[in-house]
N, C-alpha and C positions, 0 to 999 in steps of 0.2 A: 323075686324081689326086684323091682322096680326104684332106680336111683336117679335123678335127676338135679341139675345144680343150675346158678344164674347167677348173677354179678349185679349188684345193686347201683346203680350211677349216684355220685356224689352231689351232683345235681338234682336231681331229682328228690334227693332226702330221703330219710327214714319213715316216713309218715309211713305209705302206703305200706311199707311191709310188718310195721310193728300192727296197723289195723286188720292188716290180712293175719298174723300169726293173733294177738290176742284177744281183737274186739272182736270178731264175728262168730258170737255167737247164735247168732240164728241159726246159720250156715251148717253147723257141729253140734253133734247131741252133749259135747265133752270138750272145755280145756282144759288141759294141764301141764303148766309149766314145770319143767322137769330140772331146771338147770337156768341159772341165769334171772333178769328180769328185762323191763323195758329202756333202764339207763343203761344197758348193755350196748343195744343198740347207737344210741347217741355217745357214747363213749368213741363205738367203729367210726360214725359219723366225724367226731372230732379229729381222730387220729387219722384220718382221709384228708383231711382240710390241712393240717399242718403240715403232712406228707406232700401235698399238692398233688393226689392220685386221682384218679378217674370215678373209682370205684370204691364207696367203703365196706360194704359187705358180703361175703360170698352165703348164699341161702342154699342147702341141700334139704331135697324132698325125697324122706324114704317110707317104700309104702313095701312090707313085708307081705308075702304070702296067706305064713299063717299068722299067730301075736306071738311076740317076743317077749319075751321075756327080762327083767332088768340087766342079768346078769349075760344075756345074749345081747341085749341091746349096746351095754360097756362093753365089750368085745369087739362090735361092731365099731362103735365111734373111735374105739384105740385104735383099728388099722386104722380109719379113715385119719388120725391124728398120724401116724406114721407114715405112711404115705406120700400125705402134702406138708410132713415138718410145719405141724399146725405151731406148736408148743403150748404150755399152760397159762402163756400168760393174755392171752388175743383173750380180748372179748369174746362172750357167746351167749346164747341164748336159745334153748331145748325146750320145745314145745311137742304135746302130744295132743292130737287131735281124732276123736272118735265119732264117724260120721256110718252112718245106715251100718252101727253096730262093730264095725273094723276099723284099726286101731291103724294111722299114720305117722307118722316124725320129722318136724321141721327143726331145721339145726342152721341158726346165721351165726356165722366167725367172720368178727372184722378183717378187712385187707392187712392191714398194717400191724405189725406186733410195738405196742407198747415201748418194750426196751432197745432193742435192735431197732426198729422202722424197716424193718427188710416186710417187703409185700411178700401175701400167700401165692404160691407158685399155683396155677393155671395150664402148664403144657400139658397137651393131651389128658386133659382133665375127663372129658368122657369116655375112653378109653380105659383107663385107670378105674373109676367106680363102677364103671361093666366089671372088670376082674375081679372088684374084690367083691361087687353082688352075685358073681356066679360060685367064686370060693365058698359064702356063706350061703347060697344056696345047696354046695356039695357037702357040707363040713354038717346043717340041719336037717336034710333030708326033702330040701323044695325041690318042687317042679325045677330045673335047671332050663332057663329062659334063652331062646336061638341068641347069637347075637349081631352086632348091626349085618355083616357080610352073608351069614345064611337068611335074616331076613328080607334083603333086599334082592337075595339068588329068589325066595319062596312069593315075592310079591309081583304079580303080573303086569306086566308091559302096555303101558298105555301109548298115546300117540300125545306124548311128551314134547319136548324141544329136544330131548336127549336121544329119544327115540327117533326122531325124524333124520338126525345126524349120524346116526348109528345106521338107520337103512339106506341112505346116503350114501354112507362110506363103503357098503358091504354090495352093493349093487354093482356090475362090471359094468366098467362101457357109459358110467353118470356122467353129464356135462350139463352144467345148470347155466356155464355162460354161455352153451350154445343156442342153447332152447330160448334162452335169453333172444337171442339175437334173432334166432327166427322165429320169435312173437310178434315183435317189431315188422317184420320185413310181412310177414302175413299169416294167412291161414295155410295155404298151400306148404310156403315154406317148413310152418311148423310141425304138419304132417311128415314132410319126408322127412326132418329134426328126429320126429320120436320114431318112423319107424327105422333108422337109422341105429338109434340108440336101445333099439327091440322094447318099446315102451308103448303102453295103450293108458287111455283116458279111462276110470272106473267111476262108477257112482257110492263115494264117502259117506260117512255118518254128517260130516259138516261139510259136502260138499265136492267135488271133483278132483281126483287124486290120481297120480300114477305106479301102474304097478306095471312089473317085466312079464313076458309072457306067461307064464306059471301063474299070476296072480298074485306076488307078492310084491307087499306096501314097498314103495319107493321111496315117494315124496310127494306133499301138496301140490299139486299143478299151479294152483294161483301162485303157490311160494317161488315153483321151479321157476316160472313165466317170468318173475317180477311184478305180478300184478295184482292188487283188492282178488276177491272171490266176485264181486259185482262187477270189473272190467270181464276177468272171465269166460262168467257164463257168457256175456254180452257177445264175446269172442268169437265160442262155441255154436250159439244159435244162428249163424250166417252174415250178416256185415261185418267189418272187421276192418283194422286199418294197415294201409301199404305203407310204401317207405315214404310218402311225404303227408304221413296223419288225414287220410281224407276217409270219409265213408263211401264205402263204394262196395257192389257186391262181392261176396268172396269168390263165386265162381265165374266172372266174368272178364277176361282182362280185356279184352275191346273196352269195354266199358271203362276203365282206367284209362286207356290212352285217349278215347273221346271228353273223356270229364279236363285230365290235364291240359287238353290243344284247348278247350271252351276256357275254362280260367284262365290260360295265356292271352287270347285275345279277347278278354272281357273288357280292357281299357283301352277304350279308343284315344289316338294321341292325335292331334291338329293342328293348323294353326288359329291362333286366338283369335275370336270372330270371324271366321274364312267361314265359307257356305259347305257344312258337311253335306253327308249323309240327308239326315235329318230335317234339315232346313230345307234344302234342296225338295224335299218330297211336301212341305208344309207348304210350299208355294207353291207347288205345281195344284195341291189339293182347296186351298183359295183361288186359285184363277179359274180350276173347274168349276166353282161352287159358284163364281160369281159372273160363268156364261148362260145367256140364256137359253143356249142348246142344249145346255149340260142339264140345266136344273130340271128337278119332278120334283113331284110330289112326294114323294117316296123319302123319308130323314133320313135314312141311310148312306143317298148318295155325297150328303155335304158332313158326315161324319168323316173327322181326321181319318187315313188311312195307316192302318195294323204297324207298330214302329217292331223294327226286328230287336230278339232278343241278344241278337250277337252281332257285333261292331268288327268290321273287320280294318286293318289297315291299308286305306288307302288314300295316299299312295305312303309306300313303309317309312317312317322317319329314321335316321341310321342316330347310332347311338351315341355318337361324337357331337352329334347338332344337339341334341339334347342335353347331354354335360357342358356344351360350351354355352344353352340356353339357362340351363339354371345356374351356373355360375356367373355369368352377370346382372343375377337378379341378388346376386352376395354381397353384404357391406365390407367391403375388404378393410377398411379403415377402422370401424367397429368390431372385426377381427383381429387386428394386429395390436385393438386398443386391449383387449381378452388376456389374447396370447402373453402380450407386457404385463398384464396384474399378475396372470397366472406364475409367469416368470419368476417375478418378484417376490412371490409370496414362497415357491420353491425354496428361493435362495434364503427366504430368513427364514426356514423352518431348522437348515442348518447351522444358520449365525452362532456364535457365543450369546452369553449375557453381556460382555462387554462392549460386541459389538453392536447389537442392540439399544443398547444406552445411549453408545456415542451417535448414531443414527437420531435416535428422538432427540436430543442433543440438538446437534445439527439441525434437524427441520423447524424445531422452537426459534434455534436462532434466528433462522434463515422468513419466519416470520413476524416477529419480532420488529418494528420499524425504529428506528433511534430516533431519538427528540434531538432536536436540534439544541445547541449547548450557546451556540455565542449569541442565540438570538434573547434577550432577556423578556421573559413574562411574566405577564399583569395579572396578578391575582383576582380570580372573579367575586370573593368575596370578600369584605375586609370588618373586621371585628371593631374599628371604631365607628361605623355609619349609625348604632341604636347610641352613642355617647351623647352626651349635652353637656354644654360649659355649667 
């Protein structure tokens, strides 16, 4: 026997569960109301609404082995009424339903009892109709059904969230923050990381995983790593980034300190309009072009000549002429006009309301000009000018 239960939201209304219990008959070769009718339900519904409960009806779905019989059936719904201290007086509504020939039973009891308003109790509710299906499974002679704790010993181990946590924890020697850190730092790194940690790279069903030397499941690599399964692989295949994010090869550290000293001095610093580098070689390749010793025939000789890819500093500007250069290119006045709103705006985040008032207060007054009182004025317009005697 098979028992199953659910809780109807008060919201949601009664609609869909009285069409599920008695309108669909395509669905069932059979209905038959056994108990109850449909104003049962709206009955639960109302008594949920006054209650100001969540839920107005509890719905139990029981599908028996073999057919039950009526007087096995009463049997059945009396524990279930003993149990949950249903009482007699809670709305209900029993329905039987006979689909490809076998015989099921829908049972909805309102939340809420009528006289009392005390709601149906819900603690360890599936728990509770496991017992008493396996009771009337021993008391009739059913098949006696595993229950939840041997079906989940008898159900195989996938590569879960649970499972991945569990091999995790069961692995000696795991450190996900280290691995962590020597993802970051490189390939090399991460190498001596895992073999540290007695871990090898394998090839997954989804992808690259680690397992301890025997071959057992660790953990996802991308997961351990901190990274997508596409940074990854990208990882794995030979570039890879050092500690200041650059692509560079994995096995080359020359190669790293030539890339960093070139982006160091890729910006050349000057002074503003002085003859660098550059200039310097632009003229000297005009004065050639435009001797008459120099020139041929040949276009190549009056073609600019090759500008280098890399700028070096000369001669080095120190770092102090440079903060004292861009600093007096600073509106300091337009600074300290900044600074003053910011100020101000700080301080009346904390003001009262009163003092707030008396501020706008003040500023109205303050612009505000008073009319002069003793000086007497001439009205611009005067209502007897359209008069005639």
């Amino acid at each position: 026997m098979i028992v199953r239960t659910t809780r109807i939201s008060r919201k949601g209304g009664v609609r869909y569960i009285a069409r599920h219990l008695l309108d669909k008959a395509d669905e069932n070769e059979r209905i038959e109301v056994l108990a109850g009718d449909r104003h049962a339900l709206l009955d639960a519904h109302a008594l949920a609404k006054v209650k100001g409960c969540t839920y107005s009806v509890r719905h139990l779905s029981i599908s028996p082995e073999r057919e039950m019989s009526p007087a096995q059936l009463a049997v059945f719904l009396r524990s279930i009424d003993a149990e949950f201290r249903v009482g007699p007086d809670r709305p209900r509504l029993l329905v039987r339903h006979i689909k490809k020939g076998r015989s099921h039973f829908h049972l909805a009891i309102a939340e809420v009892d009528p006289h009392t308003l005390r709601v149906l109790d819900c603690r360890n509710d599936y728990a509770r109709l496991e017992d008493l299906a396996r009771s009337y499974e021993r008391d009739h002679g059913e098949t006696i059904q595993p229950v939840r704790a041997e079906r989940r010993a008898r159900k195989p181990e996938g590569f879960s969230d649970v499972a991945r946590k569990k091999a995790e924890r069961t692995a000696t020697g795991f450190d996900k923050t280290r691995l962590r850190q020597a993802f970051v730092s490189g390939a090399t790194a991460f190498d001596v990381e895992l073999k540290r940690q007695g871990l090898q790279i394998a090839d997954g069903d989804k992808g690259p995983i680690l397992t301890d030397l025997s071959g057992t499941f660790v953990a996802a690599a991308n997961r351990a790593a901190g990274a997508s399964r596409r940074e990854f692989l990208e990882f794995t295949k030979g570039p890879t980034h050092d500690g200041n994010n650059f692509r560079v090869p994995a096995n080359t550290d020359v190669g790293r300190a030539q890339h960093r000293t070139a982006l160091a001095a890729s910006i050349p610093v000057g002074e503003p309009g002085g003859a660098g580098p550059y200039r310097a070689a632009a003229r000297t390749a005009r004065a050639d072009a435009g001797d008459a010793t120099t020139t041929g025939s040949d276009p190549a000789d009056c073609r600019r000549p090759h500008r280098p890819s890399v700028a070096t500093l000369n001669p080095p500007v120190p770092h102090e002429i440079l903060f004292l250069r861009r600093l007096g290119e600073v509106d300091l006045d337009a600074l300290l006009r900044r600074a003053r709103t910011l100020a101000e705006w700080m301080m009346s985040a904390f003001e009262s309301e009163i003092e707030r008032l008396s501020k706008q207060i003040r500023t109205r007054r303050e612009r505000h000009v008073p009319a002069d009182v003793t000086r007497r004025t001439v009205p611009a317009y005067s209502y007897t000018r359209r008069m005639t005697p």
